[in-house]
N, C-alpha and C positions, 0 to 999 in steps of 0.2 A: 576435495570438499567432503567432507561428513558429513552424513544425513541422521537426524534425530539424535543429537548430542544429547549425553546425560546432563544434568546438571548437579553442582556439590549438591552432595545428599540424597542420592541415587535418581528423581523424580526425572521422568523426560523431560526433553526440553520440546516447546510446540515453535520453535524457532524456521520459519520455512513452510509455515499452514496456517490457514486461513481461521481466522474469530469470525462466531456469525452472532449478532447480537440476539437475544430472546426480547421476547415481548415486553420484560421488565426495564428492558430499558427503551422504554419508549418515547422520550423524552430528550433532547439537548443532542449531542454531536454526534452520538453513537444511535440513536433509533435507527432500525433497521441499516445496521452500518455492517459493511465486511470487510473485514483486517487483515493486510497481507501480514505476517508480524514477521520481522527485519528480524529483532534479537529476545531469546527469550534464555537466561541465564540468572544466576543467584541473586544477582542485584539488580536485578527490573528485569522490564520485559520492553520493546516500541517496536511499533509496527504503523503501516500507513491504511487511511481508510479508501478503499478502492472503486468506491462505488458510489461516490459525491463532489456532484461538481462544483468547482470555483466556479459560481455565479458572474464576480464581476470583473474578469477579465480573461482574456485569450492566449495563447503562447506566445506569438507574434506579437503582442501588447508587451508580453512579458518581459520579451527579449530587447524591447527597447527600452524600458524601463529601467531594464540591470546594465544597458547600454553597452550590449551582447553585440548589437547591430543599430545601425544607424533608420529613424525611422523611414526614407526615401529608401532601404534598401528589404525592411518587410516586406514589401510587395512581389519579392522577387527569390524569397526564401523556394528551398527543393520541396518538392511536394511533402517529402516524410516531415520535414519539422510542421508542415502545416496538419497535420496529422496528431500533434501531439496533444493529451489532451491536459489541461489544469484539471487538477482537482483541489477537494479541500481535505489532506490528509488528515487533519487531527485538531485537538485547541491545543494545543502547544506550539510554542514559539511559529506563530501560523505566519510569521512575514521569514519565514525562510522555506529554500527549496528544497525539496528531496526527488532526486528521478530514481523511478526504480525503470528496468531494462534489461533488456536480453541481450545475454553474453558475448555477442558478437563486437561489445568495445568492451575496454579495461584502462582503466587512466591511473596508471604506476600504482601510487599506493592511496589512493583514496577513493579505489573501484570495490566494496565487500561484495563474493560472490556467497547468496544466501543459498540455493538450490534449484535444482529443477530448471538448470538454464536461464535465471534469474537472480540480478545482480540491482545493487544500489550504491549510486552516486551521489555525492551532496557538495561538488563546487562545480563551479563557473565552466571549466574544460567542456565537460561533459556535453552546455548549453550551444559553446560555441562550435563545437563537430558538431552537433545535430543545425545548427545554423549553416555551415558551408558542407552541408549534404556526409557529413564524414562520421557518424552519429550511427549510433546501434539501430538494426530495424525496428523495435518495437522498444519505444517508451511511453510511460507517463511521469508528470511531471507533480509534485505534492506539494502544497502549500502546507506549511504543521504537519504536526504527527501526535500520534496517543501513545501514549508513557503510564509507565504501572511503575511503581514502586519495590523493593524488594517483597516478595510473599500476595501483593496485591491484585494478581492476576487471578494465579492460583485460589484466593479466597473467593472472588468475583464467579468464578467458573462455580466452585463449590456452593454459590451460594445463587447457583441457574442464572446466572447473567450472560456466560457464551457457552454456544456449542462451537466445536472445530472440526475443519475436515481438510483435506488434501490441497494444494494448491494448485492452479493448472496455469498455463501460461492466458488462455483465455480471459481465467476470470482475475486475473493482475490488467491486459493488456487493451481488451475490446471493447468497443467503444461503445458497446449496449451497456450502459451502464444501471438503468430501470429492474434487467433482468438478473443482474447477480446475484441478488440478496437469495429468489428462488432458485436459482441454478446451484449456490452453492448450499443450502439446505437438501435440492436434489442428492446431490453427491453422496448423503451419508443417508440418503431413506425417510428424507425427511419432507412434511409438507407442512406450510406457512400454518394454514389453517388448524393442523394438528397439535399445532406450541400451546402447552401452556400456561399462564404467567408464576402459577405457583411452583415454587423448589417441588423437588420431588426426583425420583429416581423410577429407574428402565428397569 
């Protein structure tokens, strides 16, 4: 696995680190949103939003809905699936799954390991191990995801919309979700109250 691939045109790539929204977007999916980002390469970038929950329904719900497991048999899921948590990754294609998870499963070819012992799966396998106990230790599970365009990140950033910082398995995986937004600001010397909404440079 490769850490901090270039991208064509020499620019790094932030593929494997965290987007932490600024104040300017304070409005619609992304207000104080933090982004694990899955891929960040010449032609877009997508990452899942890690710190917003699916409101209206549960794992357990989930899994009976995709008809993963029968519902007389939710009740009796291993404690980790009951663990897992929905979130609302992104506005994009929000009626599909994405689990991101730690390394400890791989399902042939549709497991991408991104870094730092974190990995993303987006079929069915994945649901149905973590259903009969067989399931990586730590996931969560994403409804949509946020999608950038070719160059559209990169501008976004340039134009003070996100700061970035390091990724840790916590702030992908635990279940304080209230405190990430501050935690990963922490990371890079940063305080909430310090932001301010206008562009400007350090």
């Amino acid at each position: 696995m490769k850490s901090a691939p270039k991208k064509p045109g020499g620019s790094a790539s932030l593929e494997g680190q965290m987007l932490i929204a600024m104040p300017t977007l304070r409005e619609g999916p992304f207000a104080r949103a933090v982004v694990y980002l899955c891929a960040h390469r010449e032609d877009g970038a997508m990452g899942i939003i890690v710190n917003q929950k699916a409101e209206t329904i549960n794992f357990p719900e989930l899994l009976v809905q995709l008809d993963v497991v029968k519902a007389a048999d939710s009740i009796v899921l291993p404690p980790r699936a009951g663990d897992v948590r929905v979130l609302r990754g992104g506005p994009v294609e929000k009626g599909r799954g994405f689990v991101l998870h730690s390394s400890d499963y791989l399902s042939n070819d549709s497991t991408v390991s991104i870094g730092d012992g974190i990995c993303l799966t987006a079929t069915l396998d994945i649901l149905r191990a973590i259903a009969t106990g067989k399931g990586p230790e730590k996931a969560v599970l994403a409804l949509g995801y946020a999608g950038w365009s070719s160059g559209q990140l990169e501008s976004e950033i340039l134009a003070n919309g996100w700061l970035n910082c390091p990724a840790d398995p916590s702030l992908v995986f635990d279940a304080d979700l209230a405190s990430k937004y501050d935690r990963a600001l922490a990371k890079i010397g940063v305080n909430a109250a310090m932001l301010s909404s206008e562009a400007g440079h350090a």
